[in-house]
N, C-alpha and C positions, 0 to 999 in steps of 0.2 A: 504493500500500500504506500503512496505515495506519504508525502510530507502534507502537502495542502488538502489530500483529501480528508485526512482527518478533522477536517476544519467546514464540514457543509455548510453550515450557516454563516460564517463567513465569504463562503466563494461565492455563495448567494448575493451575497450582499455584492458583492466585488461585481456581478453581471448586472446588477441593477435593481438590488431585494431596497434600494433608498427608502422605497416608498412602504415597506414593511416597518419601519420605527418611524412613521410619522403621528400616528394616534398617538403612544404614550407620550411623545414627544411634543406634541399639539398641547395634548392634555395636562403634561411639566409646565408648559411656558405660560399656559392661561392660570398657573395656580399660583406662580413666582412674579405672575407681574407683565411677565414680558409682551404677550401679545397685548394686554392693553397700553400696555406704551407704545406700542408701535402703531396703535390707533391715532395718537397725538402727534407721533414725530413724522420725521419723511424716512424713509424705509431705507436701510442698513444698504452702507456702500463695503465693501468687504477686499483684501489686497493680499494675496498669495504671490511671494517672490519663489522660483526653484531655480538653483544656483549646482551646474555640474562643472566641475574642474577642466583643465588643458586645453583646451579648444575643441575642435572636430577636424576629421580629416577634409582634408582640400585639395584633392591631387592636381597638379598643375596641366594645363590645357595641353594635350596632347596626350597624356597618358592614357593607359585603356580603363582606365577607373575614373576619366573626367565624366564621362556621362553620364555615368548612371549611379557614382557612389560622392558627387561632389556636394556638402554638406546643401546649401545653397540652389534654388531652383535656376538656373541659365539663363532666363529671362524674367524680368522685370512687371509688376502690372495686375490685374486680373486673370489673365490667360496663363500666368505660369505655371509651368509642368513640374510637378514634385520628383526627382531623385529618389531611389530606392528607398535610400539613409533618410527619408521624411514621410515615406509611402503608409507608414502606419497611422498619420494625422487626416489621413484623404478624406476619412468620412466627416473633418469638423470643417473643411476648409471654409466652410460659413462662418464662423468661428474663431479662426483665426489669421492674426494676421504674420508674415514672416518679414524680416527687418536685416536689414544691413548697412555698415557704413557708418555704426556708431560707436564712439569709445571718449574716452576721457581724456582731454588734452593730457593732462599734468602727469597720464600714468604710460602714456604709450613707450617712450623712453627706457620705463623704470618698472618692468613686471619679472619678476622672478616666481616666490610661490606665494607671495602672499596678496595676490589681486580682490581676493573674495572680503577681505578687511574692509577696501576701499570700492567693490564693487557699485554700493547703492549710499555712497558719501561722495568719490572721486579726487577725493582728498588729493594734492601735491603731497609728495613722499620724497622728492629730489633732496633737501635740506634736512632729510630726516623723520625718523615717523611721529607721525600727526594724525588727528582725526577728528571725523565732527559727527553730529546725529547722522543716522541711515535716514534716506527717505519714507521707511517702513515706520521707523521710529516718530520721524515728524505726525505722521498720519494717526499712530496711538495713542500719541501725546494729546493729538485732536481731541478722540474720544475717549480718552482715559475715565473712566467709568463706568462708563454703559455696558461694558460688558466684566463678566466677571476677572476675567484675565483681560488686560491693555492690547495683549500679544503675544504669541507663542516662536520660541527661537528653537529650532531645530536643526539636525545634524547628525548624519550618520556615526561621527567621531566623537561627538558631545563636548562640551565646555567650550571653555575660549581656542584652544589650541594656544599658539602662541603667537607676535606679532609681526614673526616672521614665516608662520607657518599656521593663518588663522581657520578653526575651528565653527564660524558663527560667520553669521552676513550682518547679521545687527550690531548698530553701534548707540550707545546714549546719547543723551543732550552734553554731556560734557568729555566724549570721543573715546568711552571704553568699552571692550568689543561685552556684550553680551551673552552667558553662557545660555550654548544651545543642550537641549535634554536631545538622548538618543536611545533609551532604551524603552521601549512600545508600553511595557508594562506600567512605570514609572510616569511616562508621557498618561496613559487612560488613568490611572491614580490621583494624578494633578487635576486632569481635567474632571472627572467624573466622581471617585470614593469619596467618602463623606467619612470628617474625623471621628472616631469612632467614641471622641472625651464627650460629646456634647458641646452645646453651645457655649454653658457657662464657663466649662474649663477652657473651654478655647479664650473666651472672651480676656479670659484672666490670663493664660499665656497671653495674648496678645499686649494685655497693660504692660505683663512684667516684659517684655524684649523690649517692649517701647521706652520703659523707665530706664532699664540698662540702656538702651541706647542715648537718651538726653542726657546719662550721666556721663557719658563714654564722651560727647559732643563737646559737653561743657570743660571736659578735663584737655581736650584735643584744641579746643578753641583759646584755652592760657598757655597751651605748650606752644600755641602756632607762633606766638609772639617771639617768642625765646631763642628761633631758629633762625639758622643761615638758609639764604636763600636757595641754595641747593639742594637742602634738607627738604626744605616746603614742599618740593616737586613729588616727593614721595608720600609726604603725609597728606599731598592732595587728593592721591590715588586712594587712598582709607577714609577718605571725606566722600570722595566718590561711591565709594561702596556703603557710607554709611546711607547716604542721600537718597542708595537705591532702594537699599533696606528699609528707610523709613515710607517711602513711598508704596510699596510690599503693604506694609504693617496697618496703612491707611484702609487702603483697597479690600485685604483681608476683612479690617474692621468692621467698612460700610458692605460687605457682603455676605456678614456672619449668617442673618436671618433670613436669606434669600436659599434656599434648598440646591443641590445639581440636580443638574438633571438625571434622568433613571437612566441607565443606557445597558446594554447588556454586554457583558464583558466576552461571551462567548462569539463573536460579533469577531473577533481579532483573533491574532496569530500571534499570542506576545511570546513562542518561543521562537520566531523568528529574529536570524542575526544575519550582517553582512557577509554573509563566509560563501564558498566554493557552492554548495548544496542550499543554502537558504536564502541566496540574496536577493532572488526575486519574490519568496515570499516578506522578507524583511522592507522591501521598498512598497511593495502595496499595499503591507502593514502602516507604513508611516502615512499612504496619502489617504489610509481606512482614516486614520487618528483623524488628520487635517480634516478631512471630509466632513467626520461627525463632529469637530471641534466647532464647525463653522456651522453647520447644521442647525445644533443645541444653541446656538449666538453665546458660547462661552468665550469667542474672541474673534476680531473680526480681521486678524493681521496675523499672519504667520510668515514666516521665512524657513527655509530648508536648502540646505549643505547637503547634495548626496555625497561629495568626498571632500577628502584634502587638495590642492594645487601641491602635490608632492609625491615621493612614495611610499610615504606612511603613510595611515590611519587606516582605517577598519572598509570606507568605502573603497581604497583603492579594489578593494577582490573582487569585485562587484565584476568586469568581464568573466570572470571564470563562471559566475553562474548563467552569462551568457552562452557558455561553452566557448569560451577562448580560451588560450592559453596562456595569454601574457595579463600583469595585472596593467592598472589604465595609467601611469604613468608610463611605463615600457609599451605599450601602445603608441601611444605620442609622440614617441622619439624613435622607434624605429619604423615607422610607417615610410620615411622615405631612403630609405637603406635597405630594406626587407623586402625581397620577393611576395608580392600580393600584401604589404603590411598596411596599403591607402584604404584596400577594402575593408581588410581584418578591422581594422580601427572605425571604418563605416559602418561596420557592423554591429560594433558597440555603441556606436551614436543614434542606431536605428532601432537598440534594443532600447536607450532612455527615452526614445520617440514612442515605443511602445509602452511605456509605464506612463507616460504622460498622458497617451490620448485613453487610457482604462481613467483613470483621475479625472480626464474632460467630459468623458461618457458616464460618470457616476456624477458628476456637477452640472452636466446639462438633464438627465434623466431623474432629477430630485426637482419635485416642488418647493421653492424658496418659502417658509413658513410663513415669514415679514415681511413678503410682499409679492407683488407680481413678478409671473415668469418662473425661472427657473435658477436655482442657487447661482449658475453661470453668468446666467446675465446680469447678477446682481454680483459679481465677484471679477474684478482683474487679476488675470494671472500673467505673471511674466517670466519666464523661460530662459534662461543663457547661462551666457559663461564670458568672467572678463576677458579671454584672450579668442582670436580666432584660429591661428595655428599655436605650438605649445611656448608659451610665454611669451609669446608676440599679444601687446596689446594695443591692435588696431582692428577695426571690424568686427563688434563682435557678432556674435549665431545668437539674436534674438526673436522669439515666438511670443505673443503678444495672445491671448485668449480668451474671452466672455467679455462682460463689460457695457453688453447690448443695452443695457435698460440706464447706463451711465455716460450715455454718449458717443462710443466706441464703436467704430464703421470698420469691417473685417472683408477679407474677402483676397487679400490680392498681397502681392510680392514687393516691398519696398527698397529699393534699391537708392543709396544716398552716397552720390560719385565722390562730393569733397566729404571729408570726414568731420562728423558732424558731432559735439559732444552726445555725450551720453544723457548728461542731467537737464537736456532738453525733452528726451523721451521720460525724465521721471518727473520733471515738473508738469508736464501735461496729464501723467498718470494721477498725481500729487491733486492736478485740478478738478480730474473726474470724480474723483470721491471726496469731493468738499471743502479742501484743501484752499483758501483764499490768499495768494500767493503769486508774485509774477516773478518769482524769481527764488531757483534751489543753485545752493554754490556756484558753479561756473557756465548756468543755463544759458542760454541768446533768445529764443524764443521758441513756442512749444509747436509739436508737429500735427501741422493741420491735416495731413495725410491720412490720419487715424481716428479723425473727430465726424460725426456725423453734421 
């Protein structure tokens, strides 16, 4: 017996059972509040970033794998013809749109493995590392409330990684990278168990971390005085972390008395991990999570790391459950050395095309609970990777999806000859879900190509 067959009710759900957890689901949010507030408000704009490492293959024009394995369709417009390596999105092409020609002035120069830090900031890195809020972050900061979680940071590696080898796409309002959760079980725990103290004990851990922490502030705020300025830089990064914890402890607060939602745990594959044998149930575990996390409106902003930009971490193994044999860094690098390695690597590009459009097909096939249409059209998703060949960062491989009911016009192949910043495509996204803003870090202006 297979691995996933063990799991019917889950693969169920995986082909389209969505509309099987919408009763109790219905019936959660009218008892918590939620559907009646969505009577009042304008109906939830929702922002999934998926973020895969190295680029894609691109065999250059003439080889016998330009045609039909070159990441990128050949032609420009409505009429373009999808490549093998994208053949698995065919049935959304309503849906989505495909994007070239964008990258980040300040990083094109300057990409080794740590682009995924400054993917959705664009931060300059030349003078040294720096960083500012993620555009994902601007957007929770928006609604910070309304849902029980601001925002969900994910990643097949989990935590921050490091700053030279980052773990997370999300970054804070004061430029420190975000720990992403990575294991399924842990991830449906956060979102869904309910502590098992009760309300009151919670209540009262919640006083006592907050008290320790005002004490911990006030002692950190007489010691600030006392230091050299070199010191500061460190104990600003424990101020940072305090500011996030306190902001935690609020959130928790104001959401003691609002219940999770019911959701059923058998629904999932939490013994799924990225390995040789399970990584293709481990990735359609995480976008199960995302799915129902967005569903339940436990958060309306997610980001997901399927790997590192390196050859560590846990996503690198992720071809071998493609049935390749090399992991996805040695991919990358020897695609053009390698007898047939433009396809091999296409091949892997068009197995993340395939976990993508099962996540497009369970979000267009769910009725949006808060509102019209279908979870899709009430959700942008955005798709790439900062480099388009391996650490080259120019061009990247962007796929752009849902968005219908938020303004977002799909259909067709964009091709953009001068190279065009990046944080032009995320201030426009930025704009579509409410975002009142004419300008994210190094924008020029937003792309009308995409707007209805």
């Amino acid at each position: 017996m297979s691995h996933s067959s063990r799991h019917p009710r889950r693969k169920a759900l995986q082909f389209g059972l969505a509309g099987m957890a919408l009763p109790p689901l219905a019936s959660m949010m009218a008892a918590s509040g939620v559907a009646r507030a969505a009577t009042t408000e304008k109906p939830p704009a929702r922002l999934v970033t998926i973020f895969f490492p190295n680029g894609v293959s691109l065999p250059p024009a003439g080889h016998r794998s330009f045609q039909d394995w070159h990441w990128f369709p050949h032609n420009p417009g409505p009429d373009y013809v999808m490549t093998q390596t994208l053949q698995p999105l065919a049935d959304h092409r309503r849906d989505i749109s495909i994007l070239s020609g964008f990258s980040h002035p300040h990083l094109r120069s300057n990409i080794t493995h740590s682009c995924s830090a400054q993917f959705l900031t664009g931060e300059d890195q030349s003078k040294g590392y720096r960083n500012s809020i993620s555009y994902d972050q601007v957007f929770a900061a928006e609604i910070d409330g309304k849902t029980r979680f601001s925002s969900l940071a994910l990643s097949t590696s989990g935590g921050t990684g490091s700053l030279g080898r980052p773990a997370t796409l999300s970054v804070n309002r004061d430029g420190a990278l975000i720990p992403a959760m990575s294991d399924p079980r842990q991830i449906f725990d956060r979102l869904f168990v309910v502590d098992p103290r009760g309300v009151k004990a919670r209540s009262r851990a919640i006083a006592r971390d907050r008290s320790i922490l005002d004490q911990v502030s006030s002692r950190v705020s007489r010691l600030d005085r006392t230091l050299a300025a070199a010191d500061r830089s460190h104990l600003d990064l424990y101020l940072t972390a305090t500011r996030t914890l306190e902001r935690q402890l609020e959130r928790a607060n104001d959401w003691l008395n609002i219940p999770k939602p019911e959701v059923d745990p058998g629904l999932f594959d939490f013994n799924a991990e990225p390995t040789r044998e399970l990584g293709t149930n481990y990735m359609r575990t995480m976008f199960d999570l995302i799915h129902m996390a967005l569903l339940t409106d436990s958060t309306r902003v997610v980001t997901y790391q399927t790997a590192m930009e390196n050859a560590g971490g846990r996503g690198n193994q992720l071809p071998y459950a493609a049935g390749l044999s090399l992991h996805h860094h040695q991919l990358s690098h020897s695609a053009a050395r390698d007898e047939g390695g433009w396809e091999r690597w296409a091949k892997f590009d068009q197995y993340l095309a395939e976990r993508l459009s099962e996540f497009l097909t369970k979000m267009a096939q769910t009725p949006d609970p808060l509102a019209e249409g279908s979870l899709l059209d009430n959700t942008i998703v955005l798709y790439g990777c900062g480099t388009s060949k391996t650490h080259v960062g120019r061009n990247y491989p962007l796929i752009l999806a849902g968005g219908k009911n938020l303004g977002l016009k799909h259909g067709a192949f964009h091709r953009f000859e001068q190279e065009r910043p990046f944080n032009d495509l995320l201030l426009t996204l930025l704009q579509r879900v409410g975002i009142e803003t004419e300008s994210f870090v190094d924008s020029e202006a937003v792309v009308d190509q995409i707007l209805t």
